[in-house]
MIMARPA-764431 format. One record per residue: residue number from 1; residue in three letters; chain; x, y, z of N, C-alpha, C in turn. Coordinates in steps of 0.02 Angstrom, whole numbers, plus 50000, padded with zeros to 5 digits. Each point is the difference from the previous one (the first is absolute). Layout:
MIMARPA-764431
nr | rest | kette | npx | npy | npz | capx | capy | capz | cpx | cpy | cpz
NUM | ALA | A | X | Y | Z | X | Y | Z | X | Y | Z
...
This chain:
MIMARPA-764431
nr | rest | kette | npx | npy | npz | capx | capy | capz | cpx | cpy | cpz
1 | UNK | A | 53490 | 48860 | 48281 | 49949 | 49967 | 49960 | 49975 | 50050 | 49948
2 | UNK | A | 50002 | 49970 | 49942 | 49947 | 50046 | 49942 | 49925 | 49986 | 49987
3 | UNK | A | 49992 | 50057 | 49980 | 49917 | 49997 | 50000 | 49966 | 49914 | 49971
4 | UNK | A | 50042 | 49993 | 49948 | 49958 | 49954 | 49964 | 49988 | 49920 | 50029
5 | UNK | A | 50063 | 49998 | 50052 | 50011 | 49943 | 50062 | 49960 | 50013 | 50057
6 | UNK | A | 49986 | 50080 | 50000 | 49940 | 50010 | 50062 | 49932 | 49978 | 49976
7 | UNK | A | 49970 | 49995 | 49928 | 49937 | 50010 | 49985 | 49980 | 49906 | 49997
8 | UNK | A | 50079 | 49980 | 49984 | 49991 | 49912 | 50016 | 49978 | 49979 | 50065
9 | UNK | A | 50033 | 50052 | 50047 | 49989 | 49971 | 50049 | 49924 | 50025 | 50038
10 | UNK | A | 49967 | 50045 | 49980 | 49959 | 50018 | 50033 | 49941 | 49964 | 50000
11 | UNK | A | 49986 | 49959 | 49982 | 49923 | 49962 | 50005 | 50016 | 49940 | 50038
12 | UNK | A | 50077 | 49970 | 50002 | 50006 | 49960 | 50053 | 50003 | 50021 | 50072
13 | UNK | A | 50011 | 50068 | 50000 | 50005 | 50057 | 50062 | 49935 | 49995 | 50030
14 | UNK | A | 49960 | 50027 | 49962 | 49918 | 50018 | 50016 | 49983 | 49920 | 50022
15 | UNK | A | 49999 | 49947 | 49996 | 49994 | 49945 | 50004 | 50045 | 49965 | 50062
16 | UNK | A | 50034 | 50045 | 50022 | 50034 | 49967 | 50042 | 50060 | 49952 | 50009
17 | UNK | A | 50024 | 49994 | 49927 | 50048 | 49940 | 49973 | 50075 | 50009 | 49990
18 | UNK | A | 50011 | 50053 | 50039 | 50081 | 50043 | 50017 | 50016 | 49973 | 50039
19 | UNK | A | 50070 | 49979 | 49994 | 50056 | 49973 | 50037 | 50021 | 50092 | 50042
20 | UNK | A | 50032 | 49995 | 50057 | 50003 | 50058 | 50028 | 50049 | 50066 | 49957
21 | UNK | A | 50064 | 49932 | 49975 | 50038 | 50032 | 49957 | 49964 | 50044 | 49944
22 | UNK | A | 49964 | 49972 | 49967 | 49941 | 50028 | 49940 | 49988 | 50048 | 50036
23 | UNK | A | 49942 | 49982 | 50043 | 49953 | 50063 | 50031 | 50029 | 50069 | 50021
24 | UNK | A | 50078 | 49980 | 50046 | 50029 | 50059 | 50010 | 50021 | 50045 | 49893
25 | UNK | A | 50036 | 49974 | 50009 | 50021 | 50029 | 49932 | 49945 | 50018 | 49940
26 | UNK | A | 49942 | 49968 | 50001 | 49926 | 50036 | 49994 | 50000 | 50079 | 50025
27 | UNK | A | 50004 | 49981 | 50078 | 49968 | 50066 | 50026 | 50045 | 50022 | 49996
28 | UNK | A | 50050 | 50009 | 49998 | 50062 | 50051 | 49964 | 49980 | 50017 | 49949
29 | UNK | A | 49992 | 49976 | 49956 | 50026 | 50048 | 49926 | 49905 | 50020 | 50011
30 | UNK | A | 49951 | 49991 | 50016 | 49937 | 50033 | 50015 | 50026 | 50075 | 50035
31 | UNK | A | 50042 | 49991 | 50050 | 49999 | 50047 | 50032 | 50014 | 50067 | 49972
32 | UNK | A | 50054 | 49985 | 49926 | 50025 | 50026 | 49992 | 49974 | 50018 | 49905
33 | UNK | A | 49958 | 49966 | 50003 | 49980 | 49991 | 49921 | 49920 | 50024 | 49997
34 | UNK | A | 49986 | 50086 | 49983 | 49915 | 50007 | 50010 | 49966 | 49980 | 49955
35 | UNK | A | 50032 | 49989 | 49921 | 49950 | 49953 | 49958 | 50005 | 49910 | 50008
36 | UNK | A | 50047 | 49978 | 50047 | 49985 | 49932 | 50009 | 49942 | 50004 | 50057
37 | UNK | A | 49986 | 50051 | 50058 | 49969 | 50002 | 50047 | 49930 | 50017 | 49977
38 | UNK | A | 49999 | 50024 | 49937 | 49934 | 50014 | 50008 | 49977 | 49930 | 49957
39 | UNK | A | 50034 | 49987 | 49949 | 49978 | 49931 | 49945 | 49988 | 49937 | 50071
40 | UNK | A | 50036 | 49993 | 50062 | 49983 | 49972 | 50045 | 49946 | 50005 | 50039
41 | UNK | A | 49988 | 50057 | 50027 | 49942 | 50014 | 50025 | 49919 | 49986 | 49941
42 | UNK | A | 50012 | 50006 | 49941 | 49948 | 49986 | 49955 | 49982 | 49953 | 50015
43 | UNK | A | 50096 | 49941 | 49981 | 49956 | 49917 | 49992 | 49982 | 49983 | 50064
44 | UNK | A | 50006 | 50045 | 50054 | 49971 | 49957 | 50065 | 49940 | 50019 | 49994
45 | UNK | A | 49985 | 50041 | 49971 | 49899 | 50043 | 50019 | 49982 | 49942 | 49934
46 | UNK | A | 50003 | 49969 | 49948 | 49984 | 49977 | 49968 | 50002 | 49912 | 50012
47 | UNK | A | 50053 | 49990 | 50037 | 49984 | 49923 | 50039 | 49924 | 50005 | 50045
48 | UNK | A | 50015 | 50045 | 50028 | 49944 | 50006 | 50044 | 49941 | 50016 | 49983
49 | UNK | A | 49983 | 50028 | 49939 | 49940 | 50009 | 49975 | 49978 | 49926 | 49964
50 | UNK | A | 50059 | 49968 | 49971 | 49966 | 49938 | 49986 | 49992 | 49954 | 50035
51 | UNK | A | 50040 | 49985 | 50079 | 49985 | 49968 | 50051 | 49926 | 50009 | 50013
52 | UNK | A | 49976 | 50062 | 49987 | 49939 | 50004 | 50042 | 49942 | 49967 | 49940
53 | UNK | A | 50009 | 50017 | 49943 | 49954 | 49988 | 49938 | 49980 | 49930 | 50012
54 | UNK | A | 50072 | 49964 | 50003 | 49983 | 49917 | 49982 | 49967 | 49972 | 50033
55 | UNK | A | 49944 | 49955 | 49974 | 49930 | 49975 | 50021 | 50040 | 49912 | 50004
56 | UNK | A | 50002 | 49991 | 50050 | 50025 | 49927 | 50011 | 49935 | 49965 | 50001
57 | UNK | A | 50015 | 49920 | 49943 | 49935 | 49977 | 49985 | 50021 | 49914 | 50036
58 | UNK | A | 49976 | 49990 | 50044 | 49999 | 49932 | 50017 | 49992 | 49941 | 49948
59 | UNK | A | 50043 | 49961 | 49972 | 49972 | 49945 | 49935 | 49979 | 49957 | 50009
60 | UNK | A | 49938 | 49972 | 49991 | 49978 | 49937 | 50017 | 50026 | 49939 | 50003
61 | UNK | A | 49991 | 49970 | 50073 | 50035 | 49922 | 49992 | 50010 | 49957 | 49934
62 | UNK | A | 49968 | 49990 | 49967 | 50009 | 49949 | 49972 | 50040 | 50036 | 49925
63 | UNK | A | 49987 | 50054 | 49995 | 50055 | 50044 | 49939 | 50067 | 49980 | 50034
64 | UNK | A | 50025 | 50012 | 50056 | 50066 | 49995 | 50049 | 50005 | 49928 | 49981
65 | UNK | A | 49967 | 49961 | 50015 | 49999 | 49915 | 49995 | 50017 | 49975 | 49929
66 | UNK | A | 49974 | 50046 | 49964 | 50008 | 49967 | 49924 | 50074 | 50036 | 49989
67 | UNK | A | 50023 | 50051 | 50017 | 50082 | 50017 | 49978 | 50025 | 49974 | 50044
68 | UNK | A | 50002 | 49969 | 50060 | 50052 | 49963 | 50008 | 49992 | 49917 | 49981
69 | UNK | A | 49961 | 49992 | 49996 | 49973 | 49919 | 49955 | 50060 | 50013 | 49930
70 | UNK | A | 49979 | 50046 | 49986 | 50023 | 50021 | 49896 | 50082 | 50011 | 50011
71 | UNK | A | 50010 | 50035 | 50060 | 50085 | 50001 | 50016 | 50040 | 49935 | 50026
72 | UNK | A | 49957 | 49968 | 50053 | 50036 | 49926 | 50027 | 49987 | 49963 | 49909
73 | UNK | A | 50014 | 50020 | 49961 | 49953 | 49940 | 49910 | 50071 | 50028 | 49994
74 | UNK | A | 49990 | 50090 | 49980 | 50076 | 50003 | 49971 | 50060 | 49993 | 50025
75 | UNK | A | 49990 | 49973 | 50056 | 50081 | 50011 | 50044 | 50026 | 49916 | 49978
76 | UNK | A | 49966 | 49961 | 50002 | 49997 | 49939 | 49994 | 50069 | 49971 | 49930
């Protein structure tokens, strides 16, 4: 694997979205690659800093009610 197929694959990595085939051959060329390992280790400290930031806002019923009212119009 080359770097630039590792850096595709790494945010589906951190996410969990590797087929085993991927993941192994991930952690191969990681193993073996210290500027893919560290550009990896970044984007994982940086998922995780915005995991923690995001303020999940509950939307009020009837906002929810009016987009799917406005979506069952356009599907039509």
């Amino acid at each position: 694997m080359n770097c630039s197929k590792a850096k595709v694959l790494m945010s589906a990595a951190i996410d969990g979205e590797l087929n085993l085939k991927e993941e192994f051959e991930l952690t191969r060329h990681l193993d073996e690659c210290p500027e893919c390992r560290s550009y990896f280790q970044d984007a994982k400290k940086t998922k995780i800093i915005i995991r923690e930031r995001i303020v999940r806002v509950k939307a009020p019923q009837n906002l929810v009610e009016s987009i799917v009212r406005m979506t069952n119009i356009t599907a039509t």
